[in-house]
C-alpha positions in Angstrom: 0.0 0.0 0.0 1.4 3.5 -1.3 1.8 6.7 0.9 -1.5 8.3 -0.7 -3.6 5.4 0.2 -2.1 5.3 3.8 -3.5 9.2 3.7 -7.0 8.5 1.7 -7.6 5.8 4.6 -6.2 8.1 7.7 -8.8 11.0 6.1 -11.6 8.8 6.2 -11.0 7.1 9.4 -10.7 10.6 11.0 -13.7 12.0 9.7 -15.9 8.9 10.8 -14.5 9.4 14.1 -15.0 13.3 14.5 -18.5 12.9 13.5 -18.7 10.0 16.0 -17.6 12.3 18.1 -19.5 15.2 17.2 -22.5 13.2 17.5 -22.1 12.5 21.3 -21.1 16.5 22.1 -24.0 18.0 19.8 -26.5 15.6 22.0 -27.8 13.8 18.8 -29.2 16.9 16.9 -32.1 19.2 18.9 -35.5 18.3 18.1 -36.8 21.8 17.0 -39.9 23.2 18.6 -41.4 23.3 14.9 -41.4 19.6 14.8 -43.0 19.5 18.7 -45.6 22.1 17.8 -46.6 20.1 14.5 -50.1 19.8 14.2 -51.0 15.8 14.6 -53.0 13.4 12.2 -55.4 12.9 14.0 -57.1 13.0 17.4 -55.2 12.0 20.2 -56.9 9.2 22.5 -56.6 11.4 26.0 -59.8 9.3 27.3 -59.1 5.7 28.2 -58.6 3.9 31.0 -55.3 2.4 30.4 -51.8 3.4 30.8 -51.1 3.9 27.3 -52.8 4.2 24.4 -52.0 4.1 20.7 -54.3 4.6 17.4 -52.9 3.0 13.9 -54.3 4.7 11.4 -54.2 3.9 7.4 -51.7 6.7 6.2 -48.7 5.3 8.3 -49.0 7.0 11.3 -49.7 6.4 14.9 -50.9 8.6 17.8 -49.3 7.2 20.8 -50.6 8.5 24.9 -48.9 7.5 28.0 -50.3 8.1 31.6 -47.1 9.8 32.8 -48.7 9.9 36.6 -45.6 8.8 39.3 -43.2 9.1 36.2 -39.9 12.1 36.1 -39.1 11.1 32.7 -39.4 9.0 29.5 -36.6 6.9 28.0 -38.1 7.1 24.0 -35.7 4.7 21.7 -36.2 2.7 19.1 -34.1 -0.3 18.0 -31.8 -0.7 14.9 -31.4 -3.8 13.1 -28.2 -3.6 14.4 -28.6 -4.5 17.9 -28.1 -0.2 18.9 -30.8 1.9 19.6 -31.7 5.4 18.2 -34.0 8.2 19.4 -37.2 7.8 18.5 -38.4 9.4 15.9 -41.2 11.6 17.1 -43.4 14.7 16.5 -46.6 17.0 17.6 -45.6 16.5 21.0 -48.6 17.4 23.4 -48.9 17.3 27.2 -51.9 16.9 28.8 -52.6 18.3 32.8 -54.3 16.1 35.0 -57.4 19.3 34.7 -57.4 18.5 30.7 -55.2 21.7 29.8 -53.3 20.7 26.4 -49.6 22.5 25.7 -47.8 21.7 22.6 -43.9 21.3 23.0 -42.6 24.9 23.0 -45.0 26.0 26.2 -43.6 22.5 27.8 -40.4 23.7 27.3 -41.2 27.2 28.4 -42.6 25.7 31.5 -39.5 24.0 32.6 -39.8 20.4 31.0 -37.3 19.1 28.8 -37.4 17.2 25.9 -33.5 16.3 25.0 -32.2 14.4 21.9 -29.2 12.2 22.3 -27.5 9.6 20.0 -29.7 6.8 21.2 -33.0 8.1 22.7 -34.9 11.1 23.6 -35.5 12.2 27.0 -39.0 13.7 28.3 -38.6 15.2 31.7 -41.4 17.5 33.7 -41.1 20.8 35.2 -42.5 21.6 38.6 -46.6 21.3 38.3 -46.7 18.3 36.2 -47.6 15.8 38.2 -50.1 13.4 36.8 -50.5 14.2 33.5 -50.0 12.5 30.5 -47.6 13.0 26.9 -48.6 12.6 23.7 -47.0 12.4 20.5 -47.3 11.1 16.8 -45.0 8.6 14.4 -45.3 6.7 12.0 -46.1 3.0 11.8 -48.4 0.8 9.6 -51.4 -0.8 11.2 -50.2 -3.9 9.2 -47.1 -4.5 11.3 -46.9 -2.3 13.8 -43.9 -2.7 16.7 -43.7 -0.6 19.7 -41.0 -0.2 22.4 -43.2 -0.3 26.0 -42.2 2.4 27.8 -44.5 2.1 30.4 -45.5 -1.3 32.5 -49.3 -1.7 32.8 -52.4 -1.8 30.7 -52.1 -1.2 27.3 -55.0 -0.3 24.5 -54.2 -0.6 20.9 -57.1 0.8 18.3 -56.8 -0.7 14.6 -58.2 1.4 11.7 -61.8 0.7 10.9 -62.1 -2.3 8.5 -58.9 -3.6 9.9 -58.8 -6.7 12.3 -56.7 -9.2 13.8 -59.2 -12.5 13.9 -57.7 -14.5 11.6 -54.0 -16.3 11.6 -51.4 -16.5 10.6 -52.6 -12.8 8.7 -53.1 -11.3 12.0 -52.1 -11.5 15.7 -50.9 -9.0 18.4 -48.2 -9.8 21.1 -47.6 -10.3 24.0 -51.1 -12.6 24.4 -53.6 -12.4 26.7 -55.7 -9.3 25.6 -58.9 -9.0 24.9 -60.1 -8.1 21.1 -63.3 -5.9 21.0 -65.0 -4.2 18.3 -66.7 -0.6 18.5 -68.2 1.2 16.0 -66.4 -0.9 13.3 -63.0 0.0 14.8 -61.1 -3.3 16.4 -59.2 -2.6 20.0 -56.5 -4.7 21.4 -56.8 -4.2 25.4 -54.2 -5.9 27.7 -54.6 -5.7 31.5 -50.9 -5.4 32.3 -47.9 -5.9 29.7 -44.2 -6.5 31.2 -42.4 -7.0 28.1 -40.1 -4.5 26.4 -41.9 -5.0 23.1 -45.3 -4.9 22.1 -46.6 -6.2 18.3 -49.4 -5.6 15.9 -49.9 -7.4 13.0 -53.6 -7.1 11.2 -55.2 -6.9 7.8 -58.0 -5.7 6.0 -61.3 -7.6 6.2 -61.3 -6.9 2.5 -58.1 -8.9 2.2 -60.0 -12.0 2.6 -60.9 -12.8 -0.6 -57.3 -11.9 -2.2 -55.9 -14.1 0.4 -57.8 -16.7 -0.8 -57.2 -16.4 -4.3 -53.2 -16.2 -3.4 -54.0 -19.7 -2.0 -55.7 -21.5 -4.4 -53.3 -20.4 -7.0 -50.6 -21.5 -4.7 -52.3 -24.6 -4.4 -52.7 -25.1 -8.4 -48.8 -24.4 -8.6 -48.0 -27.2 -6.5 -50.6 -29.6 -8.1 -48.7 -28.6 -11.2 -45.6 -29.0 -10.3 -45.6 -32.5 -8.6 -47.7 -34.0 -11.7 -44.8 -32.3 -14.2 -42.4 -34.0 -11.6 -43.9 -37.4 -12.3 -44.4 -36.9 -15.9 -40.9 -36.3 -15.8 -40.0 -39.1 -14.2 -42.2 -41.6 -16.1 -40.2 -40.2 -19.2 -37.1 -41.1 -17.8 -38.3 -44.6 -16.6 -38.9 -45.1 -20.2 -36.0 -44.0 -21.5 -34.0 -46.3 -19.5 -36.1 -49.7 -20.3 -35.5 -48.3 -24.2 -31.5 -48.4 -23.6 -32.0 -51.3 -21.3 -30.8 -49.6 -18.3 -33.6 -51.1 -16.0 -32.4 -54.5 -15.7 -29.1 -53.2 -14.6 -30.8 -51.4 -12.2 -32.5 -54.1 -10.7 -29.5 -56.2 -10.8 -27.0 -53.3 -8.9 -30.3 -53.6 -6.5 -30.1 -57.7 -5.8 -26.0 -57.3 -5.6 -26.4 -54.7 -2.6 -28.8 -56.8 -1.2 -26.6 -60.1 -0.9 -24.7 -61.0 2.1 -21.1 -60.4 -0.1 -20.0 -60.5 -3.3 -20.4 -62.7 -6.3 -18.7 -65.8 -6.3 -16.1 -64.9 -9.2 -15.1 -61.6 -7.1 -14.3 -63.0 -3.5 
């Protein structure tokens, strides 16, 4: 290896490492308060009973609540395919007061709470007065398969678009078990009564589907039927083919020599 590539490979290996570096000191990047204040998809679920809540809706997003009551801060990550985390990738951050009072993510900030971006996870923490509220935020996610870090333990509600469902395996079923799947007003919800592991996971499909999913079937099915009778076909052929050159009989012969205690007389 030349001098110059010594030097091309000492540039790059620099560079990688100062942006490593610069990574850790800059916190990640700042999540601006234009991205917090963003105006959500949709709705966000404040009423429910459970400790978090999360909506999937059909354009890819998600609008995710979290009882925040007895909590000083969230730990928001996601994980890489890597086996490293990164922050979550959020935005239209809301926070909810225990009176119903709604702040977007500038007035939490101006109120003392912090929302911090570092090279692995973002950090919620509450200012003085916000005890027992709750955070809000949207991200996107399909309702088809949908994976969520728990960042809370407790109950958990999941709502499915309308027309979606979960009823039918292997094309849908949620994770951990044990929750209960009701329907209202043509919307499905996925309720668990307390959820202790770090992941929870979605996987649903359109009623509609049905029919296609059926037809992917049966032509899967035809394939096959195809294929093993164009196997045998083959294989008839090449029976044939081998009684027309005479191969058979040595066949069978080769077959009665392996069976025999030892070889022929004329070969001992």
């Amino acid at each position: 290896m030349n001098r110059r590539s010594i030097l091309a490979l000492a540039t790059v290996a620099l560079l990688a490492a100062s942006a490593g570096c610069l990574g850790y000191v800059t916190g990640g990047g700042e999540i601006a308060n234009e991205t917090l204040d963003a105006e959500p998809p949709g709705e966000y679920p404040w009423n429910g009973s459970t400790d978090a809540r999360i909506d999937l809706r059909t354009d890819g997003t998600y609008l995710a609540v979290y009882n925040a009551t007895g909590r000083e801060e969230f730990r928001l990550y996601q994980e890489t395919g890597y086996g490293t985390e990164d922050p979550l990738e959020l935005r239209a951050f809301r926070y909810q007061y225990p009176n119903g009072t709604v702040i977007n993510g500038s007035q939490f900030r101006a109120r003392g709470g912090e929302i911090e971006q570092t090279t692995e996870e973002v950090w919620v923490r509450f200012g003085d007065g916000m005890d027992g509220g709750a955070i809000a935020y949207a991200g996107d996610g399909s309702p088809r398969r949908f994976i969520a870090r728990t960042y809370v333990t407790g109950s958990y509600e999941v709502r499915l678009p309308e027309g979606f469902t979960t009823d039918l395996r292997p094309f849908g079923h949620a994770s951990p078990r044990g929750y209960e799947a009701t329907t209202i007003d043509g919307q499905e919800r996925l309720v668990w009564e307390e959820v202790t592991t770090s992941v929870l996971v979605v996987q649903a499909y359109r009623r509609g589907d049905l029919p296609v999913f059926g037809v992917i079937a049966v032509v899967a099915l035809v394939i096959g039927v195809a294929g093993y009778l164009y196997f045998r076909r083959q294989l008839e052929a090449l029976r044939d083919r081998r009684r027309e050159m005479g191969l058979e009989d040595v066949e069978s012969d080769l077959d009665d020599l392996d069976d025999d205690d030892g070889p022929p007389p004329g070969m001992r």
